[in-house]
KEKE-3310 file (N, C-alpha, C; in steps of 0.2 Angstrom, whole numbers, plus 5000, padded with zeros to 4 digits):
npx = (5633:5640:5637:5647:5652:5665:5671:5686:5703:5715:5721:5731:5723:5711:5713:5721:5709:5700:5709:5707:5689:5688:5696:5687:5676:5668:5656:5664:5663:5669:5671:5680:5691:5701:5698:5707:5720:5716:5712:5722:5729:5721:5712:5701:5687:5671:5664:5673:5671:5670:5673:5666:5662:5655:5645:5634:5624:5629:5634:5625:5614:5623:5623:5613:5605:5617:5626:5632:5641:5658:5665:5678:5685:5695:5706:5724:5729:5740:5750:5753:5759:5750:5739:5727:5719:5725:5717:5705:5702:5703:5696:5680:5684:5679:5667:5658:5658:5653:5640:5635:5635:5626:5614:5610:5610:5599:5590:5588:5580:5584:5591:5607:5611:5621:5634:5648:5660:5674:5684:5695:5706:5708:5700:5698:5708:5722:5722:5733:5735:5721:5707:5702:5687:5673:5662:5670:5671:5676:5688:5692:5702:5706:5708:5697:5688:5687:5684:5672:5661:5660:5658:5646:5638:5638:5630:5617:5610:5608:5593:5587:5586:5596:5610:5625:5642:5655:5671:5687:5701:5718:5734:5740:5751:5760:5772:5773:5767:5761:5766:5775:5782:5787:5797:5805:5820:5823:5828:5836:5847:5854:5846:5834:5822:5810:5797:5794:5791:5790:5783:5767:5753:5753:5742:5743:5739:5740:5740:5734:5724:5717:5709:5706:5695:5688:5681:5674:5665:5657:5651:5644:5629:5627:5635:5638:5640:5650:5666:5681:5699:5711:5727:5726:5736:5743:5757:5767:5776:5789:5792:5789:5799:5807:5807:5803:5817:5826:5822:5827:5841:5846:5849:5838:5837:5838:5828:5815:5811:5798:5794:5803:5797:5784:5788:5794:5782:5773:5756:5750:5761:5759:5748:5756:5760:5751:5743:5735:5725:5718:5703:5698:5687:5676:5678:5680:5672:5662:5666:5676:5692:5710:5724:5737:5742:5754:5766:5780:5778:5770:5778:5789:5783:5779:5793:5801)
npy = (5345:5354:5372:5383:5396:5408:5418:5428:5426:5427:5420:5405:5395:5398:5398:5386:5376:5382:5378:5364:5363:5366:5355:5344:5347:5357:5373:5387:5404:5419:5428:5444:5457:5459:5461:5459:5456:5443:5438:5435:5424:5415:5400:5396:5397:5401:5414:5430:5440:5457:5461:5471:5471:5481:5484:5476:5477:5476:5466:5455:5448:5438:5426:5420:5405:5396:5381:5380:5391:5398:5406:5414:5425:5439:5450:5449:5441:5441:5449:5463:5471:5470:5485:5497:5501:5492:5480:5483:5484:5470:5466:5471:5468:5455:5451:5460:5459:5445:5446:5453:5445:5435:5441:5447:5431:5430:5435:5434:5422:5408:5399:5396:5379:5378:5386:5389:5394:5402:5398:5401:5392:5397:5403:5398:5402:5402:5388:5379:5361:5355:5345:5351:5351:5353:5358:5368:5379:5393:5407:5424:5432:5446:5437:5428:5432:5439:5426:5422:5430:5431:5418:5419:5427:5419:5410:5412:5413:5400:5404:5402:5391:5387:5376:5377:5379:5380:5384:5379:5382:5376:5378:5378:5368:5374:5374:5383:5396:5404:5399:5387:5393:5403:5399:5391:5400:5402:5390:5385:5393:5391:5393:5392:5386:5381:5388:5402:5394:5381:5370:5373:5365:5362:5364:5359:5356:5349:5356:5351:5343:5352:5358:5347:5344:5358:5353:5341:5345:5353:5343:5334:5333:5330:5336:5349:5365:5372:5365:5358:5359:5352:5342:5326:5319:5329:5338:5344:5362:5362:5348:5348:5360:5353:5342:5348:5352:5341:5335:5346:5345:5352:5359:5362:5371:5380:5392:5404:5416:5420:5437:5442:5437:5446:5456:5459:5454:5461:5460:5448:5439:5436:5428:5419:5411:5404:5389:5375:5360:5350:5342:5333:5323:5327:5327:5316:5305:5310:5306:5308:5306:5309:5314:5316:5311:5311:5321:5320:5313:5324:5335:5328:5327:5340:5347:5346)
npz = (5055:5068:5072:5080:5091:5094:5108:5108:5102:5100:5110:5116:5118:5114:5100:5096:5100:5089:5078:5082:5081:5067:5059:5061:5054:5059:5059:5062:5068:5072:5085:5088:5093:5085:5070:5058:5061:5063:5054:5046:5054:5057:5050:5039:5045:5046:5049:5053:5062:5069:5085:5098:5115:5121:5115:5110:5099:5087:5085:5089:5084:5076:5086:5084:5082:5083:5089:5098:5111:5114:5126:5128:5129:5136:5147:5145:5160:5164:5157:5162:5174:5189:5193:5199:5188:5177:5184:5183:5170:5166:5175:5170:5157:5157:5166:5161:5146:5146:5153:5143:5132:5138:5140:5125:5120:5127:5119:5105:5093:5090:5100:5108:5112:5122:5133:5135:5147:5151:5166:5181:5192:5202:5206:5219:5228:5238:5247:5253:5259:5257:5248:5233:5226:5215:5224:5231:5244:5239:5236:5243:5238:5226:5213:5215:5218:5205:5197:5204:5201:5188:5184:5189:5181:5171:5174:5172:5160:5159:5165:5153:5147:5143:5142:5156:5155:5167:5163:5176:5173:5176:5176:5160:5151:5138:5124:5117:5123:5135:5152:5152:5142:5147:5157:5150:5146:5156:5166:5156:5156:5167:5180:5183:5195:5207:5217:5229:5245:5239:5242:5238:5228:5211:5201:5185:5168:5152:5135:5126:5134:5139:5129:5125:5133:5131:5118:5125:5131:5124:5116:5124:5133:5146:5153:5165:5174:5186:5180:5186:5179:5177:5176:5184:5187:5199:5205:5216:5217:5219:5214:5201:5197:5197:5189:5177:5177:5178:5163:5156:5158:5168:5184:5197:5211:5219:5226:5221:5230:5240:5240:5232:5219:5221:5216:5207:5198:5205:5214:5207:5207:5223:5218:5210:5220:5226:5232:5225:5226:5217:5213:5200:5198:5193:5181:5176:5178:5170:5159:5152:5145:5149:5140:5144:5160:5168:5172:5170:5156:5148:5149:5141:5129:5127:5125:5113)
capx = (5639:5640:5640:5651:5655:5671:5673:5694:5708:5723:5725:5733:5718:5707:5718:5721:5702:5698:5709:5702:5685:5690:5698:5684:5671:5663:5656:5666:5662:5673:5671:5686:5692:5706:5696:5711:5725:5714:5709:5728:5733:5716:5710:5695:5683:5666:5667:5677:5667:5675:5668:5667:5659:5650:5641:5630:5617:5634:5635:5621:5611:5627:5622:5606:5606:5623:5626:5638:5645:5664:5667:5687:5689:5697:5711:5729:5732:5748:5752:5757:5760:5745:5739:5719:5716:5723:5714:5699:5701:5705:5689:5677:5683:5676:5662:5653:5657:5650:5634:5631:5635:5619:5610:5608:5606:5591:5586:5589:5576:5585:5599:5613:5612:5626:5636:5655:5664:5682:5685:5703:5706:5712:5691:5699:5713:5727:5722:5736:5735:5714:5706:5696:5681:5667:5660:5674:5671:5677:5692:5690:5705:5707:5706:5693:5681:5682:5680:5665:5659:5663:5653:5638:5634:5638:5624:5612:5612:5602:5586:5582:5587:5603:5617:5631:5649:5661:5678:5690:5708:5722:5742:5741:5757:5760:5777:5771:5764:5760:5768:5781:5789:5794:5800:5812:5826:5829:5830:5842:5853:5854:5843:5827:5820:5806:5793:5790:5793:5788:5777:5762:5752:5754:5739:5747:5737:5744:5736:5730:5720:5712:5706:5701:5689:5683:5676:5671:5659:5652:5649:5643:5624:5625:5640:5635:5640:5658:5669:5689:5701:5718:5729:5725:5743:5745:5762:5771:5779:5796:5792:5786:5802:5812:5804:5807:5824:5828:5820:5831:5847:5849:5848:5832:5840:5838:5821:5814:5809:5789:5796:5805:5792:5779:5795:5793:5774:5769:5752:5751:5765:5755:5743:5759:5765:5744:5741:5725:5725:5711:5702:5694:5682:5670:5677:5681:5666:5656:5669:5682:5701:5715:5729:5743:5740:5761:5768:5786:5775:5767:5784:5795:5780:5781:5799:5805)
capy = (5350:5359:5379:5385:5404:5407:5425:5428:5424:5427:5416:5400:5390:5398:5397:5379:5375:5383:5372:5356:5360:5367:5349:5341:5351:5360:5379:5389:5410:5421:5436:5444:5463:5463:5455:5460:5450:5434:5434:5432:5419:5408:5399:5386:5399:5403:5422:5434:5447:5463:5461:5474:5468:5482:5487:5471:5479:5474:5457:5447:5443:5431:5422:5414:5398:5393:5375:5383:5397:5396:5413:5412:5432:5442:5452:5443:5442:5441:5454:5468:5471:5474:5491:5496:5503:5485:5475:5485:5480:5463:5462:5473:5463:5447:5452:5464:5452:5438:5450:5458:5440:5431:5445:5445:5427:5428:5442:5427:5417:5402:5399:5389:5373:5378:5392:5386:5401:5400:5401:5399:5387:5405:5405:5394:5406:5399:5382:5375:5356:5353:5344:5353:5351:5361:5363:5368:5386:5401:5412:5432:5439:5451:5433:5421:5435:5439:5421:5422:5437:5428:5413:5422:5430:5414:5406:5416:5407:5392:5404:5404:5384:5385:5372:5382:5374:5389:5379:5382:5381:5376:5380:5378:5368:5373:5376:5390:5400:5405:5398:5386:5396:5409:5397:5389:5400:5402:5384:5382:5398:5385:5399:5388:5384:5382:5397:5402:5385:5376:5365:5374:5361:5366:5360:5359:5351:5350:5360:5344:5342:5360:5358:5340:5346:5360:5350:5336:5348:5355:5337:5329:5337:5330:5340:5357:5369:5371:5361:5359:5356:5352:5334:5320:5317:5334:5340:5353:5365:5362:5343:5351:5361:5345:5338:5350:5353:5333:5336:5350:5343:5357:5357:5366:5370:5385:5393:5409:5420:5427:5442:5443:5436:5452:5463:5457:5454:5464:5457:5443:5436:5432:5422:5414:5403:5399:5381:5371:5354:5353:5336:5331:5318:5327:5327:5310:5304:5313:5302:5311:5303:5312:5310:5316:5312:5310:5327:5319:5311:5329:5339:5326:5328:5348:5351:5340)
capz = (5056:5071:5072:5086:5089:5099:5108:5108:5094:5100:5116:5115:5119:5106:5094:5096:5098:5082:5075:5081:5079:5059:5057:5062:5050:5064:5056:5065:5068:5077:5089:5089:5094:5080:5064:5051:5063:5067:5046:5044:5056:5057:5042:5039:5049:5041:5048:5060:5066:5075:5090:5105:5120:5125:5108:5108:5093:5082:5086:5093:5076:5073:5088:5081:5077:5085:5092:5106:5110:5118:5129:5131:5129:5143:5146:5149:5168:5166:5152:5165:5181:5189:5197:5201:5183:5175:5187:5182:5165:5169:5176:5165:5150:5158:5169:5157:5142:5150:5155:5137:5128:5141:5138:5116:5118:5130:5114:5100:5094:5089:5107:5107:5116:5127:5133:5140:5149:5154:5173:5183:5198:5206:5212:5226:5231:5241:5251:5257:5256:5255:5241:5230:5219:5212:5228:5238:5245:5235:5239:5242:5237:5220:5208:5218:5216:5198:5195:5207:5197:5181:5182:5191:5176:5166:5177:5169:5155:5163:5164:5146:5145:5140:5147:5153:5159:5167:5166:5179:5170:5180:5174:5155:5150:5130:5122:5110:5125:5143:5159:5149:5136:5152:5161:5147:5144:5163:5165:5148:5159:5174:5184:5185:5201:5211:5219:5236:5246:5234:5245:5237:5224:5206:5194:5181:5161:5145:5133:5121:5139:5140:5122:5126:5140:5128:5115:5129:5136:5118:5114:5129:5135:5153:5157:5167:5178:5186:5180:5187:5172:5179:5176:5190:5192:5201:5209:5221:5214:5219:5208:5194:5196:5198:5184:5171:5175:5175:5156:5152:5160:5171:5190:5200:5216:5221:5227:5220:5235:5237:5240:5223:5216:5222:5217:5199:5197:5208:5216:5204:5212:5228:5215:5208:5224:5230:5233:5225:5227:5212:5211:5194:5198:5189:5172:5174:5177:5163:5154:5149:5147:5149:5137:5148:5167:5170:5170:5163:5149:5147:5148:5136:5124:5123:5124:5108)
cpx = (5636:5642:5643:5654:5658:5671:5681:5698:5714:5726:5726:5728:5711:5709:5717:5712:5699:5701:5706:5695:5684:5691:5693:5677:5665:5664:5657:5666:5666:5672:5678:5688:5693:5704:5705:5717:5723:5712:5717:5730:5729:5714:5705:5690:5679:5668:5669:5676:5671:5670:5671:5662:5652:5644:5637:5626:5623:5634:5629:5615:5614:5625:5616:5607:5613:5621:5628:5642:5652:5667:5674:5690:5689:5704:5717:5732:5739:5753:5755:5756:5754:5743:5731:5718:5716:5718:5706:5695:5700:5697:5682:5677:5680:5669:5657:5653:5653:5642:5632:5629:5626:5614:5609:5608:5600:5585:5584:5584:5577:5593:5601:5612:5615:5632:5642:5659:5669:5680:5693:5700:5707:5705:5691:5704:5717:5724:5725:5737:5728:5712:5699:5691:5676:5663:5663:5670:5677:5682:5690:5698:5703:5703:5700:5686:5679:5679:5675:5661:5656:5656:5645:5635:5634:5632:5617:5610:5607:5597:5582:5586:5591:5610:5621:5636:5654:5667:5685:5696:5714:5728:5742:5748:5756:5767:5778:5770:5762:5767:5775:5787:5792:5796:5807:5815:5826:5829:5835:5847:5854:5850:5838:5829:5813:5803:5793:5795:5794:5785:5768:5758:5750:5748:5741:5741:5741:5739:5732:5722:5713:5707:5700:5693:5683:5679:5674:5665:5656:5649:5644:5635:5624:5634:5638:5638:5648:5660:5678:5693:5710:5719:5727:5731:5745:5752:5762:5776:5788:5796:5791:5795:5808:5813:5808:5816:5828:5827:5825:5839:5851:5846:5842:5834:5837:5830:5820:5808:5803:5791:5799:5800:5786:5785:5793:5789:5770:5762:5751:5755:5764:5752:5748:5759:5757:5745:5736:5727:5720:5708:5699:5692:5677:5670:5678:5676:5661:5660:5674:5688:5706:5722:5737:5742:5748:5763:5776:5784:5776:5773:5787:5789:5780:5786:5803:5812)
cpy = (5355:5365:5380:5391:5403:5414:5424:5426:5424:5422:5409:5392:5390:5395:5390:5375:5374:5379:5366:5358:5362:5361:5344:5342:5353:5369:5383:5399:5412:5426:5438:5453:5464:5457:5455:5453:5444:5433:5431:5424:5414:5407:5391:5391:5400:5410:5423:5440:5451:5464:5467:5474:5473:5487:5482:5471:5477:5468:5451:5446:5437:5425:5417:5409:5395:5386:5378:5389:5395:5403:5412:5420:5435:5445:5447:5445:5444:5444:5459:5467:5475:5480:5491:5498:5495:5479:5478:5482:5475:5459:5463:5466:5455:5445:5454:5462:5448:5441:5451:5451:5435:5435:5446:5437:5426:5434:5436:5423:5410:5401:5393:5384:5374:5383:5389:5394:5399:5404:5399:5397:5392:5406:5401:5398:5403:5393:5375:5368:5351:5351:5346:5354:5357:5364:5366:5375:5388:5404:5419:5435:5442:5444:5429:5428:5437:5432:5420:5425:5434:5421:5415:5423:5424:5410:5406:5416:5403:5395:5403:5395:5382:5381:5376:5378:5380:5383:5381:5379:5381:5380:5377:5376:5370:5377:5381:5396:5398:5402:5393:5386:5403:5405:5394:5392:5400:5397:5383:5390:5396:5393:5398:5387:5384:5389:5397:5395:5378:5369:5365:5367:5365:5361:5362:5356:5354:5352:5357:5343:5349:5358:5354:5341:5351:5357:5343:5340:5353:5350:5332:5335:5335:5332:5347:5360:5371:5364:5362:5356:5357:5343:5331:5320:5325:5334:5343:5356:5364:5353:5344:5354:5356:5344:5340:5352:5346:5333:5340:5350:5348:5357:5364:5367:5374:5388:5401:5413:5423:5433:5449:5442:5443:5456:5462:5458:5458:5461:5450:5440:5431:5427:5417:5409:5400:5391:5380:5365:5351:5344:5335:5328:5319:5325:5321:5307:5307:5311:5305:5307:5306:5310:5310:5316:5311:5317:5325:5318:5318:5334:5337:5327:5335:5350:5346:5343)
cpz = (5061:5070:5076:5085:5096:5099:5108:5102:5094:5104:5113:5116:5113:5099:5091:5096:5092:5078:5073:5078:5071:5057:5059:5059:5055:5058:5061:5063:5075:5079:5090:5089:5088:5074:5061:5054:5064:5056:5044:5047:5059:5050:5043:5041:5043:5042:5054:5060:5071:5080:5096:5108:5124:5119:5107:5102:5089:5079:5089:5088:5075:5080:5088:5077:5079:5087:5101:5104:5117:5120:5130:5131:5133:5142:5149:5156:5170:5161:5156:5171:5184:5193:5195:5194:5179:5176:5184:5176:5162:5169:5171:5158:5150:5159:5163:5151:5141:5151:5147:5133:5131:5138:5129:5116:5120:5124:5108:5102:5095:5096:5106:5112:5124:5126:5139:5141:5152:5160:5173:5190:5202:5210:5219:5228:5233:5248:5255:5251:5256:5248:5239:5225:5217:5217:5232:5240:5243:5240:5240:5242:5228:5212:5207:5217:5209:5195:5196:5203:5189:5180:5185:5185:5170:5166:5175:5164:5156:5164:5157:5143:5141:5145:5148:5159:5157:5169:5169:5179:5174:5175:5167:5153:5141:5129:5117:5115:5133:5147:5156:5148:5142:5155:5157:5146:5152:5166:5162:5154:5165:5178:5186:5193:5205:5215:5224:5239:5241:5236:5241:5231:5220:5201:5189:5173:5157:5139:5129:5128:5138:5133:5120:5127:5136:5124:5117:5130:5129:5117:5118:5134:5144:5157:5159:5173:5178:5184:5181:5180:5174:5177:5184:5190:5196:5206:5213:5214:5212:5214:5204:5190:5195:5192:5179:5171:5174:5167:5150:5152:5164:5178:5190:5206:5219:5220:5224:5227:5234:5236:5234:5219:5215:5218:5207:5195:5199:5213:5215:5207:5217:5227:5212:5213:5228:5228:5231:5223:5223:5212:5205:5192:5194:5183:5172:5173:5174:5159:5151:5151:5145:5144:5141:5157:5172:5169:5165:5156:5145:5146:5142:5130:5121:5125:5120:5105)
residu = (UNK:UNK:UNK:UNK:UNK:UNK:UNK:UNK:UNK:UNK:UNK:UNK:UNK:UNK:UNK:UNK:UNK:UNK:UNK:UNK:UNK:UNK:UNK:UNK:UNK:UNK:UNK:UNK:UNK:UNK:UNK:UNK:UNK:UNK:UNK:UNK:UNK:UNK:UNK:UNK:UNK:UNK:UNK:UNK:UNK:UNK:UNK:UNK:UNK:UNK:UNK:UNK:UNK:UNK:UNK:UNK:UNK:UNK:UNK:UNK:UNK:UNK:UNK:UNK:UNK:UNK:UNK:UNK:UNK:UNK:UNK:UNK:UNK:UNK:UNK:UNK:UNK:UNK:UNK:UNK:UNK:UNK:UNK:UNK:UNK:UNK:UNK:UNK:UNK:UNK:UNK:UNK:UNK:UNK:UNK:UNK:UNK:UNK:UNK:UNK:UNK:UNK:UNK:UNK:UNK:UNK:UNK:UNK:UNK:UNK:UNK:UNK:UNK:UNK:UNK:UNK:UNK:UNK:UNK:UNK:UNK:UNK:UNK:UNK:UNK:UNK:UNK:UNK:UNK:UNK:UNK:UNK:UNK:UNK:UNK:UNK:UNK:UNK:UNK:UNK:UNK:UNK:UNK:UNK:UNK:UNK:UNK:UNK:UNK:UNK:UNK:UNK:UNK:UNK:UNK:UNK:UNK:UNK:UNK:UNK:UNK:UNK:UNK:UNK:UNK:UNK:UNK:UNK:UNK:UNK:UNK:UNK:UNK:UNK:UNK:UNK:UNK:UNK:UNK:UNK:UNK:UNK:UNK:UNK:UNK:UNK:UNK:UNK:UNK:UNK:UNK:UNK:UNK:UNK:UNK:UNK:UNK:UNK:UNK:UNK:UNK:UNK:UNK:UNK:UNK:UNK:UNK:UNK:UNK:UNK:UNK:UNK:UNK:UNK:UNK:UNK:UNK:UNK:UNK:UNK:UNK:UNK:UNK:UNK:UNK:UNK:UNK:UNK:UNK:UNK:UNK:UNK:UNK:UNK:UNK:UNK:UNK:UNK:UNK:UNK:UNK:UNK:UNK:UNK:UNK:UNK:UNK:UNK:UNK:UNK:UNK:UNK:UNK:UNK:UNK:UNK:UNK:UNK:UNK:UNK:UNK:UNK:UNK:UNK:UNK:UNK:UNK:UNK:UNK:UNK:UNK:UNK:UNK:UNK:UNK:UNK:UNK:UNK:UNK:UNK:UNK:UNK:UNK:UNK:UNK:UNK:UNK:UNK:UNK:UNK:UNK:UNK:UNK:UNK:UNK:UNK:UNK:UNK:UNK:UNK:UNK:UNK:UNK:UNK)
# end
């Protein structure tokens, strides 16, 4: 029986995690800001720790003796419209996280095996129509550098002989949550359509995949470092847009304006219509297999 302690509890990949590795008799510990809320709405968990990130004498006992630790906790990007105080927090909550969390394990007698921290394919910024791996070069706006920032400190982790895989999460499809569920009622109010041009390349995975990848890379020791976590069948934006609206029986016609887009989101915006043309050679080759590599497959399955 594997231990595995997961920092976050509310987002939709945790969440879902925690389930599988619960249904799979993994002993599962949780870090979690809001104990009281995660004891209602997870169950199977050995314990759920009130975690705050920058108090580590509170928490970093439980990290002895762990199998893996699964860092997924950060603020949500796409909760408010950002301005320099958000982004601060944004970043804080990842950076210095990620820093306190290395640090009480290099304290810890007994270290976890492996130490997986959530990245975004956003560490490439906007690149057109280039194909990009683990080693492409790195973007420098506002997102490409917390992920640079992000995994730096993840890296540091491999001095005290600990494996560490920063995984870099494309467009999360899941019908409970994120990028989807805003996009289904303005589709169901014929108002869907495409971003920007809609030329941009949309990585797209379906949340079974995300999950997949995580318990591939707790399971699997010769998986290491970055890794891309997006579907092989990758789109454009405006097919994507296509797609779901063939799916929902409503036309995709009409484009939604960058312009509009910053008006709404504010800076975000800009990071909505980037292009990353993501390859995933890695994950494949460390053996992993995709359950949804068709986006229609991946659509008709979460919108039943």
């Amino acid at each position: 029986m594997q231990k595995i302690l997961i920092t976050g509890a509310s987002g939709s990949i945790s969440r879902r995690l925690i389930q599988n590795l619960v249904s799979r008799n993994n002993e599962v510990i949780v870090f979690t800001q809001n104990a009281q809320q995660a004891q209602l709405k997870l169950s199977g968990v050995k314990d759920i720790i009130k975690w705050e990130y920058n108090k580590p004498a509170e928490w970093k006992e439980h990290l002895n003796g762990v199998d893996a630790v699964v860092h997924l906790a950060g603020a949500n990007l796409g909760a408010k419209r950002w301005n320099e105080e958000y982004k601060k927090f944004a970043y804080d909550s990842r950076i210095i996280s990620t820093r306190n969390l290395v640090e009480a394990i290099k304290c810890v007698e007994q270290k976890p095996k492996v130490f997986i921290c959530a990245s975004a394919v956003g560490i490439y910024s906007n690149r057109y129509d280039e194909i990009l791996d683990e080693t492409s070069e790195r973007g420098n706006d506002f997102l490409a550098n917390l992920c640079k920032d992000w995994e730096k400190e993840a890296e540091k982790v491999e001095k005290f002989d600990v494996r560490r895989v920063s995984i870099r999460t494309g467009l999360v499809l899941d019908n409970y949550d994120g990028l989807l569920k805003k996009l289904l009622p303005t589709f169901k109010l014929f108002l869907g359509g495409y971003l920007g041009s809609g030329r941009q390349w949309f990585p797209w995975i379906h949340i079974d995949d995300i999950i997949g990848i995580y318990l591939h890379a707790i399971d699997n020791p010769n998986l290491s470092g970055a890794v891309n976590a997006a579907s092989p069948g990758i789109v454009t934006n405006k097919e994507f847009s296509k797609m779901l609206g063939k799916i929902l029986n409503r036309p995709a016609l009409f484009p939604i304006p960058k312009l509009a887009l910053r008006f709404i989101s504010g800076e975000l915006g800009n990071h909505i219509t980037h292009s990353q043309r993501i390859s995933v050679h890695k994950i494949f080759k460390s053996g992993y297999k995709f359950k949804f590599e068709n986006l229609e497959e991946a659509l008709r399955d979460l919108i039943k």
